[in-house]
N, CA, C and O of each residue as an XYZ file, in Angstrom:
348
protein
N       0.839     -1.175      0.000
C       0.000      0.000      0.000
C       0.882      1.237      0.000
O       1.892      1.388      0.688
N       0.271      2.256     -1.022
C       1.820      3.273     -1.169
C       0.612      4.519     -0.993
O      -0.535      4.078     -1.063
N       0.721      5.885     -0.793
C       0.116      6.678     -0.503
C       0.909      7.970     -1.629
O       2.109      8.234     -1.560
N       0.004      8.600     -2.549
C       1.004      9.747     -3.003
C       0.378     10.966     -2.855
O      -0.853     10.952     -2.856
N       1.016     12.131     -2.712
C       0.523     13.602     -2.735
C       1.518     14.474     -3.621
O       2.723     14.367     -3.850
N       0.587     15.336     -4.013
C       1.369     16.235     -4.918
C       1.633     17.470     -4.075
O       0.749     17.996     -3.398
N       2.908     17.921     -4.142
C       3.099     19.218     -3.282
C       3.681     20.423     -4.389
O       4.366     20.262     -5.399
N       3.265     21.380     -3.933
C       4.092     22.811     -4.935
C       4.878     23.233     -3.162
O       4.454     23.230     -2.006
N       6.054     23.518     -3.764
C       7.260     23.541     -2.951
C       7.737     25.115     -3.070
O       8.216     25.622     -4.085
N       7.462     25.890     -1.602
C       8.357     27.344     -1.962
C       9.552     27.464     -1.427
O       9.306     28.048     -0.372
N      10.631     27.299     -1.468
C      12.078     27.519     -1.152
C      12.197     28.379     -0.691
O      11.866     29.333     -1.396
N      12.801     28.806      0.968
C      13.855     29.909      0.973
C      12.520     30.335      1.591
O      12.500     31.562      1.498
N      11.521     29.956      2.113
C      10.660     30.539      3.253
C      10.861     31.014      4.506
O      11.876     30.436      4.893
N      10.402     31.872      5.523
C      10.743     32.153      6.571
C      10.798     30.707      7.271
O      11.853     30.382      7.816
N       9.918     29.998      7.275
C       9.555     28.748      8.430
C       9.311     27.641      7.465
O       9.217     27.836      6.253
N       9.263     27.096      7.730
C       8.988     25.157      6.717
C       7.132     24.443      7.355
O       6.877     23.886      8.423
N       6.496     24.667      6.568
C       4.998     24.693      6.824
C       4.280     24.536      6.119
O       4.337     25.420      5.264
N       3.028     23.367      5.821
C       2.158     23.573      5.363
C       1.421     24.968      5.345
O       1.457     25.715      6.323
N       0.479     25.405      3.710
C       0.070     26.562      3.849
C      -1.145     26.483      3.195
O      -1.679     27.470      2.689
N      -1.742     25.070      3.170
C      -2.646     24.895      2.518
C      -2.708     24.370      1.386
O      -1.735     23.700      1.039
N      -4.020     24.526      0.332
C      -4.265     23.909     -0.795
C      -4.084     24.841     -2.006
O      -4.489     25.984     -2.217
N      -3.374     24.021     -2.704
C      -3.289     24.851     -4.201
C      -3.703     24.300     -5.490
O      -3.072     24.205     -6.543
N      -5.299     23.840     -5.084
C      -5.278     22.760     -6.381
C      -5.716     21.426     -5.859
O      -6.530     21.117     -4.989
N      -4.915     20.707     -6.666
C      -4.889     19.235     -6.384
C      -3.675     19.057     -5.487
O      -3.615     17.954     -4.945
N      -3.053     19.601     -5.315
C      -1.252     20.085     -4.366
C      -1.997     20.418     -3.053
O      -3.185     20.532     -2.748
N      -0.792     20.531     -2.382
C      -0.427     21.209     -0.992
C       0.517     22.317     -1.143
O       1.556     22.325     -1.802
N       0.010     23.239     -0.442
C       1.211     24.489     -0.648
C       2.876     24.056      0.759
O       2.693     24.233      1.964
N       3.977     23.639      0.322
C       4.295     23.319      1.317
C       5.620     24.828      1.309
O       6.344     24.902      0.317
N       5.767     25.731      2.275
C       6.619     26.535      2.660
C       8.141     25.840      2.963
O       8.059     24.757      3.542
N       9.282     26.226      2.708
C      10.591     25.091      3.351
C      11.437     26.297      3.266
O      11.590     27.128      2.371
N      11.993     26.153      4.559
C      13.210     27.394      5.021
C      14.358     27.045      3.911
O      15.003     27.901      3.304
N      14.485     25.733      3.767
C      16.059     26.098      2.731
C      16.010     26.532      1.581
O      14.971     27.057      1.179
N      17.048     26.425      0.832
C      17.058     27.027     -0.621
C      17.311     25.756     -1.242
O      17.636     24.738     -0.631
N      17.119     25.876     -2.699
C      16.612     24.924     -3.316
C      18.392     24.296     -4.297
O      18.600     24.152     -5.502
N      19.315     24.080     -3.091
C      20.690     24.004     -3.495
C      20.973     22.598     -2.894
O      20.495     22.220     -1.825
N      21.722     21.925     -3.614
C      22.277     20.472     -3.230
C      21.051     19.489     -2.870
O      21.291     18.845     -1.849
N      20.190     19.299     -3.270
C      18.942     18.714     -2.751
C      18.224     19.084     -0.968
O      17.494     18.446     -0.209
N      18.865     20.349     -0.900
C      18.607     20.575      0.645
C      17.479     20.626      0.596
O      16.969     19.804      1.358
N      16.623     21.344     -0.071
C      14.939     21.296     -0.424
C      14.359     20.235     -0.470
O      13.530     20.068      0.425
N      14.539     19.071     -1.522
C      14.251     17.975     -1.544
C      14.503     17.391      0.340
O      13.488     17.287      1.028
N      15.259     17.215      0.681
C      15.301     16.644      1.958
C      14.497     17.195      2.668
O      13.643     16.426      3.109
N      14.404     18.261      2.982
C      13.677     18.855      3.932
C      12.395     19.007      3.500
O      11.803     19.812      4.217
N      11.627     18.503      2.498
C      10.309     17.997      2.000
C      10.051     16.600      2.721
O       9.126     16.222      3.439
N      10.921     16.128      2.379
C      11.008     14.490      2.915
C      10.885     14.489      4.132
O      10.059     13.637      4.459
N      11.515     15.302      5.411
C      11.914     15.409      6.775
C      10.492     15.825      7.140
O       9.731     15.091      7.770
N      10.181     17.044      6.705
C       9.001     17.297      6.902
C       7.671     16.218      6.631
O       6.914     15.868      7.537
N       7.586     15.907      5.635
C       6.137     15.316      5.335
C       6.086     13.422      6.389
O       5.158     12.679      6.710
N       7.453     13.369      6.560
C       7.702     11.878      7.499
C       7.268     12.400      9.170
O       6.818     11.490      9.865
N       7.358     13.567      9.732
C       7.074     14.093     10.389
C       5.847     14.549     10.671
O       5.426     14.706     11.817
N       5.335     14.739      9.829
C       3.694     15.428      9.481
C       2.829     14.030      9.662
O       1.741     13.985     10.235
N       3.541     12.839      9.040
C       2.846     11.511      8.727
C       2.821     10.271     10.043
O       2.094      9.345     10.404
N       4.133     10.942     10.468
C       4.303     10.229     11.950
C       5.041      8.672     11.168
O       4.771      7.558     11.618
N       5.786      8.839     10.209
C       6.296      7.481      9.484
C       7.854      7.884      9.322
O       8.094      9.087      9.424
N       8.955      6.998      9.077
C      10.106      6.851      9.252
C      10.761      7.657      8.042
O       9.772      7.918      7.359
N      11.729      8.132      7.470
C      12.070      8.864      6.520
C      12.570      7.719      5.251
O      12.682      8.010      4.060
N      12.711      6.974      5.590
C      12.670      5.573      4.373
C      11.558      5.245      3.809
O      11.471      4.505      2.829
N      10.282      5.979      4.619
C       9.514      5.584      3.976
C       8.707      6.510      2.922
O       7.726      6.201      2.246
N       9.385      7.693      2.980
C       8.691      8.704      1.948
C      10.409      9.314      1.073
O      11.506      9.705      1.469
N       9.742      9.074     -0.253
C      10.472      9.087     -1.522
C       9.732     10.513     -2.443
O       8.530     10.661     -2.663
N      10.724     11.331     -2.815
C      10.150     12.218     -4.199
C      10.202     11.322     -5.438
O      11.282     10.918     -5.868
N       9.064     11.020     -5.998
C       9.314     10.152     -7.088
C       9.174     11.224     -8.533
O       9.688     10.835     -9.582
N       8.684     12.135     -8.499
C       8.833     12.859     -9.408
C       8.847     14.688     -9.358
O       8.034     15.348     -8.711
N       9.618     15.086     -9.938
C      10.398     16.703     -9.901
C      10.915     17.230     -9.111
O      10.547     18.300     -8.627
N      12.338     16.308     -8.656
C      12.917     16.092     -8.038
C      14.119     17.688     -8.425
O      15.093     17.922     -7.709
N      13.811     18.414     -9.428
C      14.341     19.445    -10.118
C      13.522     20.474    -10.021
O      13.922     21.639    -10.015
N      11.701     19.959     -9.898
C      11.098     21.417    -10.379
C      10.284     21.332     -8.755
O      10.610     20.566     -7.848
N       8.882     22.604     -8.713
C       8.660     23.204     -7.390
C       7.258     22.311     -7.168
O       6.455     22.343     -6.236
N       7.277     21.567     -8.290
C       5.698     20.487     -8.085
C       6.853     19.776     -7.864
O       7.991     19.900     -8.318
N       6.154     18.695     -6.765
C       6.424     17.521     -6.568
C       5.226     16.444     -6.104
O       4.150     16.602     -5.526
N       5.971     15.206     -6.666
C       4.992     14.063     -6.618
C       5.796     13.053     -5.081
O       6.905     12.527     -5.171
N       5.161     13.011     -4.155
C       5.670     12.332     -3.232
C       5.202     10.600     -2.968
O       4.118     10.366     -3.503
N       5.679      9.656     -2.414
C       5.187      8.569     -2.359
C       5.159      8.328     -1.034
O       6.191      8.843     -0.604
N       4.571      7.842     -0.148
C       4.449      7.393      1.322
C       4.223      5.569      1.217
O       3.273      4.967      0.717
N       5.427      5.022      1.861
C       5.231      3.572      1.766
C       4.577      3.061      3.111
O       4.933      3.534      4.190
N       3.539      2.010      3.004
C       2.890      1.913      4.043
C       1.791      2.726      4.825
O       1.810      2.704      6.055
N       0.666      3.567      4.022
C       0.215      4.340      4.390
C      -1.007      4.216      3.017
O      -0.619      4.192      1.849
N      -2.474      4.146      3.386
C      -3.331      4.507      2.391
C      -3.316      5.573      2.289
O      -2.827      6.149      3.261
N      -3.810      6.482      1.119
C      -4.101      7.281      0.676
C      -5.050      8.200      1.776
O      -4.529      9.179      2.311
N      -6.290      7.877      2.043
C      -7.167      8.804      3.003
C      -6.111      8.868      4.560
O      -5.969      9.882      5.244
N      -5.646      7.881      4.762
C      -4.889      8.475      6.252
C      -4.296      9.380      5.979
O      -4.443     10.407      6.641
N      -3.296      9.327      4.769
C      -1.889     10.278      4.005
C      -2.725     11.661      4.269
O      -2.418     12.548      5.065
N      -3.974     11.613      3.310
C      -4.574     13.015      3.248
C      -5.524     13.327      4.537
O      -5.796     14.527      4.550
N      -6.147     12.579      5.687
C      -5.977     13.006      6.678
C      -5.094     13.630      7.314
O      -5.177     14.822      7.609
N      -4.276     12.977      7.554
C      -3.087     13.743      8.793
C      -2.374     14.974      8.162
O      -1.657     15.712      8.837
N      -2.673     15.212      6.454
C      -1.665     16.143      6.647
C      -2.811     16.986      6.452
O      -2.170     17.945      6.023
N      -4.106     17.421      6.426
C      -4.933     17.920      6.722
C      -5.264     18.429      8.094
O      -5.809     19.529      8.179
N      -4.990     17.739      9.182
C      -5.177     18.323     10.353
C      -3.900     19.270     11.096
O      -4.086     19.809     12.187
C-alpha cells in the first residue's frame, strides 16, 4: 500500500509549513534554498514528520528538479496520508 501527494514547494521561506491547498497540491513553505537537494530533503523530513512514518519511507518520485512535486508514502493509504496532513 503506497500513498502519493502532490506538493508545490516554496524555497527559501521564513519557516517550513504547510500553507494549505493549491489545487490538487499542498502548498508546502521550506526554510532552505533549493541548493544540493537541501529542499528535496527537507520535504522528505518534513512530510515523514507530518505523517508520523520513518524517513525511508517517503520518496520524491517525481520533480525532483522542479517546485511540483509528486511524493510517495510507503505503508500508508491514501485517506490516512490526506488526513493527517490535513489536520
Amino acid at each position: 500500500m503506497k500513498a502519493r501527494i502532490s506538493l508545490k514547494v516554496h524555497p527559501r521561506a521564513r519557516r517550513t509549513g504547510l500553507k494549505g491547498r493549491l489545487g490538487d497540491a499542498y502548498k508546502l513553505d521550506v526554510a532552505c534554498p533549493p541548493v544540493e537537494g537541501r529542499a528535496n530533503q527537507a520535504c522528505v523530513e518534513f512530510v515523514a514528520g507530518k505523517l508520523a512514518v520513518p524517513k525511508s519511507a517517503v520518496r520524491i518520485v517525481a520533480g525532483l528538479t522542479s517546485r511540483t512535486k509528486l511524493v510517495e508514502i510507503e505503508g500508508m493509504e491514501q485517506a490516512e496520508a490526506e488526513s493527517r496532513l490535513a489536520s
